[in-house]
C-alpha positions, 0 to 999 in steps of 0.5 A: 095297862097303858103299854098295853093300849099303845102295842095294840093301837100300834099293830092295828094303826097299820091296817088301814082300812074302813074301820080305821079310814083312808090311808090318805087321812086315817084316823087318830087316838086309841082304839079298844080302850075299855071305860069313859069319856066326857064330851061338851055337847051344848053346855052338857056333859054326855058320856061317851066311850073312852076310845071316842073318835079313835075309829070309824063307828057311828059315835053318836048312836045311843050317846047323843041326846038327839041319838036315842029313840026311834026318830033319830037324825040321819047322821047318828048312824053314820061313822066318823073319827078323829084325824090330823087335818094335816095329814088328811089328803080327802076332797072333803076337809075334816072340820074342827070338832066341839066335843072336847074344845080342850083336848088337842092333837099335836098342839092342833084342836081335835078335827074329825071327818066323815068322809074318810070313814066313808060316810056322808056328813049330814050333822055339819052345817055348810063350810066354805069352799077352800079349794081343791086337794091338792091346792088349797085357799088360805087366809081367814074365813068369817073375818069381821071388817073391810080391806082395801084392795089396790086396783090400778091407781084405785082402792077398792072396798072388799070384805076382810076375808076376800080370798080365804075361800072360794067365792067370786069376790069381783061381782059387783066391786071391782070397777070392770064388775058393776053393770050390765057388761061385766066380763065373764070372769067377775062371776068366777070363783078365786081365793088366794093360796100358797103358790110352793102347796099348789098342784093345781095344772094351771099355776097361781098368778101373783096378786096386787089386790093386797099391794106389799102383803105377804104369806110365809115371807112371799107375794100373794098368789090367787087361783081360779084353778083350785075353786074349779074355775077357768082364768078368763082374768090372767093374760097367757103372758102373766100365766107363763111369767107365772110359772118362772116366778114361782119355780124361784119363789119356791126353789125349785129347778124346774118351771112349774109344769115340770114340777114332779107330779104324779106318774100316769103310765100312758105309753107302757101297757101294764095290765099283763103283768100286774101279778109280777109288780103290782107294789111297784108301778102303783108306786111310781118304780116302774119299768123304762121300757115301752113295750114288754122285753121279748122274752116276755113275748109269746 
């Protein structure tokens, strides 16, 4: 019986779409499985459906104790499943889910998201801002205590978790940020990121808040570009010594704005010939020429 599950989830694992989310974060688990399952919902054991998370349905409706009647929430009917935040590439993060706190995927708790099943989270509580797609924060969220940042020859009392999200972490603590004429960028949100996972189009500049610190063996870079920000902080001249230091730190041949990148066709009209290679430019093989052959010209 179990074979049978898995030749199923594997031919329908292909077809992603609405029913099984976004190619960029598609979902997780079996679907189709007939029976139960059990999900921790404030100390309670409520019933579910074996295949729970596994494709986009609307999960809650009729199973959630807040899910039953005619004045349900909102969100019992809005879709969700379980994904890899891993492989999960949408705006929006999947969050950590409660309703299995011992079931895991990949050695990583179980995650769901609505977004990718193209529907709007209204259970969730606020989460913190952790930077764009393509550049994310890191660090520690929530974390209790202080941390002394180096500003100068000055230490400076900032909050444990300073950049493991997206906030302006200078309004009102570092020394320029205090009275009536702070500069503009105290009031901008940064955080701290991972210069060789960072796509953003103004590169990360190394940070001495956090003096010989180090993740993953590297300097601590920030970021005001993945919090949606302009750098109104960094000189022109540590923005360009930025761009050499992280094409060594992270091993590449090239300065950072010449890191590969997504292909926009600017110069070559396509539009003609879609029908004949659509598959192939969508994926970046696309023809050298600028102008159709002229053999292709009427």
């Amino acid at each position: 019986i179990l074979r049978g599950v898995l030749v199923k989830h594997s031919s329908l694992s292909l077809e992603v779409g609405d029913k099984f989310g976004s190619e960029t974060c598609p979902c997780i688990g079996f679907d189709g499985i007939e029976g139960k399952t059990v999900a921790s919902i404030d100390g309670e054991k409520v019933k579910y459906p074996a295949d729970l998370g596994g494709s986009c349905e609307a999960w809650d409706k009729g199973s959630h104790p807040e899910c039953n009647g005619n004045k349900s929430p909102d969100w019992c009917g809005q879709k969700w499943c379980y994904v890899d935040p891993r492989n999960c590439k949408m705006p929006v993060l999947p969050k950590m889910s409660s309703y299995q706190p011992k079931a895991t995927y990949r050695n990583l708790p179980l995650h769901y998201s609505y977004s990718t099943c193209d529907a709007k989270d209204t259970w969730t509580k606020a989460v913190p801002e952790v930077g764009m797609t393509a550049c994310r924060c890191i660090g520690f969220d929530n974390s209790p205590g202080t941390t002394m940042a180096k500003i100068g020859d000055k230490k400076i009392e900032y909050p444990a978790e300073i950049g493991g999200q997206c906030e302006a972490w200078d309004a009102d603590r570092h020394p320029e940020c205090k009275g009536d004429k702070a500069p503009d960028w105290c009031a901008k949100k940064w955080c701290f990121v991972d210069p060789c996972s960072c796509d953003a189009e103004v590169p990360p500049k190394s940070s001495g808040y956090l003096g010989d610190s180090t993740f993953q063996g590297k300097q601590v870079y920030y970021s005001y570009a993945a919090c949606g920000e302009k750098d109104s902080f960094s000189s022109k001249d540590k923005i360009e010594a930025s761009k050499e230091e992280i094409a060594k730190i992270c091993k590449t041949d090239s300065p950072y704005e010449q890191r590969p990148r997504k292909i926009q066709d600017i110069d070559y009209d396509h539009s003609g010939f879609k029908k004949d290679w659509h598959k192939e430019w969508r994926h970046g093989d696309v023809p050298q020429w600028k102008t159709p052959p002229p053999s292709l010209i009427k």
